[in-house]
C-alpha positions as CSV (number, residue, x, y, z in Angstrom):
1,X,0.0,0.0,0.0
2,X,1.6,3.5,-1.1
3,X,1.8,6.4,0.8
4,X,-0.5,8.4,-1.2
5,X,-2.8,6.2,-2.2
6,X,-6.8,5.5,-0.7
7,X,-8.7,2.4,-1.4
8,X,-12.1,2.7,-3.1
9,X,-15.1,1.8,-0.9
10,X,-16.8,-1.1,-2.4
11,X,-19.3,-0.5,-5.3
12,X,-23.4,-1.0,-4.0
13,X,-24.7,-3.8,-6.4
14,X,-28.4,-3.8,-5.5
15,X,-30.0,-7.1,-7.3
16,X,-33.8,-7.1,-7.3
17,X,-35.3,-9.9,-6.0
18,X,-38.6,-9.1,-7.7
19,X,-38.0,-8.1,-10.8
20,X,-37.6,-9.8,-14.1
21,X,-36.3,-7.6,-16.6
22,X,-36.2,-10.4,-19.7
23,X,-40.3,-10.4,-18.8
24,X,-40.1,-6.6,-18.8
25,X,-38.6,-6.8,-21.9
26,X,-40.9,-9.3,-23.5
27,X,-44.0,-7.1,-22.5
28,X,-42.3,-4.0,-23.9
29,X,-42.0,-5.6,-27.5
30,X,-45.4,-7.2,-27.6
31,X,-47.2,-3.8,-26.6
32,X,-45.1,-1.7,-29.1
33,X,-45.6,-5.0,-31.9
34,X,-49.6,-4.5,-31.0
35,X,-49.3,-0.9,-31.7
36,X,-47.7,-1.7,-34.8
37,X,-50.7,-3.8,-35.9
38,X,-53.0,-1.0,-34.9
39,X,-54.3,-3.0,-31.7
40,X,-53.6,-0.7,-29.0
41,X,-54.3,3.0,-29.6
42,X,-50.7,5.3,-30.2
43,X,-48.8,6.0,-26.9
44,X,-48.3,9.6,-25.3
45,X,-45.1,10.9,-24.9
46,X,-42.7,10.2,-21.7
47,X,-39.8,11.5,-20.9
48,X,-38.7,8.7,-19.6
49,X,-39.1,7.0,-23.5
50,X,-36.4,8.8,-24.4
51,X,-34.2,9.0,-20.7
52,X,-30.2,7.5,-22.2
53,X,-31.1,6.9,-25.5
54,X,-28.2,9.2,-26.9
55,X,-25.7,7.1,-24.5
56,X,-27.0,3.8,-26.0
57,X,-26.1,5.8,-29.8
58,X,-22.7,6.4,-29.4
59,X,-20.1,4.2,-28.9
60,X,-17.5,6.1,-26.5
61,X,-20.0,7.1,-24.1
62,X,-21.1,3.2,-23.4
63,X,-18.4,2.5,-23.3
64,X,-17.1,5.2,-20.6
65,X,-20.5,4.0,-18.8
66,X,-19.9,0.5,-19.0
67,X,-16.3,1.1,-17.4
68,X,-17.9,3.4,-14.4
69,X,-14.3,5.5,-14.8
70,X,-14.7,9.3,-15.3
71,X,-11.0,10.9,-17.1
72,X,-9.7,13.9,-14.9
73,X,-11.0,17.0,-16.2
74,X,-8.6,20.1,-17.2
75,X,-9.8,22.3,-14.6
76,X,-8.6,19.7,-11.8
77,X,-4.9,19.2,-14.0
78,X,-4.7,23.3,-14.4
79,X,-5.6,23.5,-10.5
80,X,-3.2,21.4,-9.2
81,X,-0.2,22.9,-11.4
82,X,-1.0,26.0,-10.5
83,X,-0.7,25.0,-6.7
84,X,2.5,23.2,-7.5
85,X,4.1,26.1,-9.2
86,X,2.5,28.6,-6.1
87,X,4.3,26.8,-3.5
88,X,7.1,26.2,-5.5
89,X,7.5,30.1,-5.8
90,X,7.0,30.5,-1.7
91,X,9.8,27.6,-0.9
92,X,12.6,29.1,-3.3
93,X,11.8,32.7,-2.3
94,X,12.0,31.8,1.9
Protein backbone atom coordinates (compact mmCIF):
# COMPACT_ATOMS: atom_id res chain seq x y z
CA UNK A 1 0.00 0.00 0.00
CA UNK A 2 1.63 3.48 -1.10
CA UNK A 3 1.82 6.37 0.80
CA UNK A 4 -0.52 8.41 -1.23
CA UNK A 5 -2.78 6.17 -2.21
CA UNK A 6 -6.77 5.50 -0.66
CA UNK A 7 -8.71 2.40 -1.44
CA UNK A 8 -12.12 2.71 -3.07
CA UNK A 9 -15.08 1.81 -0.89
CA UNK A 10 -16.78 -1.09 -2.42
CA UNK A 11 -19.29 -0.51 -5.28
CA UNK A 12 -23.37 -1.01 -3.97
CA UNK A 13 -24.65 -3.75 -6.39
CA UNK A 14 -28.40 -3.77 -5.47
CA UNK A 15 -29.97 -7.11 -7.25
CA UNK A 16 -33.77 -7.12 -7.34
CA UNK A 17 -35.26 -9.85 -5.97
CA UNK A 18 -38.62 -9.10 -7.74
CA UNK A 19 -37.97 -8.07 -10.77
CA UNK A 20 -37.57 -9.83 -14.10
CA UNK A 21 -36.28 -7.62 -16.58
CA UNK A 22 -36.24 -10.42 -19.66
CA UNK A 23 -40.33 -10.37 -18.79
CA UNK A 24 -40.09 -6.61 -18.83
CA UNK A 25 -38.57 -6.76 -21.85
CA UNK A 26 -40.87 -9.33 -23.53
CA UNK A 27 -43.96 -7.05 -22.47
CA UNK A 28 -42.34 -4.03 -23.88
CA UNK A 29 -41.95 -5.64 -27.50
CA UNK A 30 -45.42 -7.25 -27.58
CA UNK A 31 -47.16 -3.81 -26.63
CA UNK A 32 -45.12 -1.73 -29.14
CA UNK A 33 -45.63 -5.01 -31.87
CA UNK A 34 -49.60 -4.50 -30.96
CA UNK A 35 -49.26 -0.91 -31.71
CA UNK A 36 -47.69 -1.69 -34.83
CA UNK A 37 -50.67 -3.81 -35.93
CA UNK A 38 -52.98 -0.99 -34.87
CA UNK A 39 -54.35 -3.02 -31.71
CA UNK A 40 -53.57 -0.70 -28.98
CA UNK A 41 -54.26 2.95 -29.63
CA UNK A 42 -50.68 5.26 -30.17
CA UNK A 43 -48.78 6.02 -26.86
CA UNK A 44 -48.28 9.57 -25.32
CA UNK A 45 -45.06 10.95 -24.90
CA UNK A 46 -42.73 10.21 -21.73
CA UNK A 47 -39.77 11.47 -20.87
CA UNK A 48 -38.68 8.66 -19.55
CA UNK A 49 -39.10 6.96 -23.48
CA UNK A 50 -36.38 8.83 -24.35
CA UNK A 51 -34.17 8.98 -20.73
CA UNK A 52 -30.23 7.51 -22.17
CA UNK A 53 -31.08 6.88 -25.49
CA UNK A 54 -28.24 9.20 -26.85
CA UNK A 55 -25.68 7.10 -24.51
CA UNK A 56 -26.98 3.84 -25.97
CA UNK A 57 -26.11 5.78 -29.80
CA UNK A 58 -22.68 6.37 -29.39
CA UNK A 59 -20.13 4.25 -28.90
CA UNK A 60 -17.54 6.10 -26.48
CA UNK A 61 -20.00 7.08 -24.08
CA UNK A 62 -21.08 3.19 -23.44
CA UNK A 63 -18.36 2.52 -23.32
CA UNK A 64 -17.13 5.18 -20.64
CA UNK A 65 -20.49 3.98 -18.80
CA UNK A 66 -19.88 0.52 -18.96
CA UNK A 67 -16.28 1.11 -17.41
CA UNK A 68 -17.86 3.43 -14.41
CA UNK A 69 -14.28 5.48 -14.78
CA UNK A 70 -14.72 9.34 -15.25
CA UNK A 71 -10.96 10.95 -17.11
CA UNK A 72 -9.72 13.91 -14.90
CA UNK A 73 -11.04 16.99 -16.24
CA UNK A 74 -8.60 20.09 -17.25
CA UNK A 75 -9.82 22.27 -14.59
CA UNK A 76 -8.58 19.69 -11.76
CA UNK A 77 -4.92 19.15 -13.98
CA UNK A 78 -4.71 23.31 -14.44
CA UNK A 79 -5.59 23.47 -10.53
CA UNK A 80 -3.19 21.36 -9.22
CA UNK A 81 -0.21 22.88 -11.43
CA UNK A 82 -1.03 26.01 -10.51
CA UNK A 83 -0.70 25.00 -6.74
CA UNK A 84 2.51 23.21 -7.53
CA UNK A 85 4.05 26.13 -9.18
CA UNK A 86 2.49 28.65 -6.10
CA UNK A 87 4.31 26.81 -3.51
CA UNK A 88 7.15 26.16 -5.52
CA UNK A 89 7.50 30.08 -5.79
CA UNK A 90 7.02 30.51 -1.67
CA UNK A 91 9.80 27.61 -0.92
CA UNK A 92 12.60 29.14 -3.27
CA UNK A 93 11.78 32.67 -2.27
CA UNK A 94 11.98 31.81 1.92
Amino acid sequence: MGMFTQRKPRRFNHQYIYYDERKERLQKMEESAKRDLGMLPEKEFSPEDIRGKFIEGTTHLKRRKESGRKPMSLGVGLVAIVLLIYLLYFLLNS
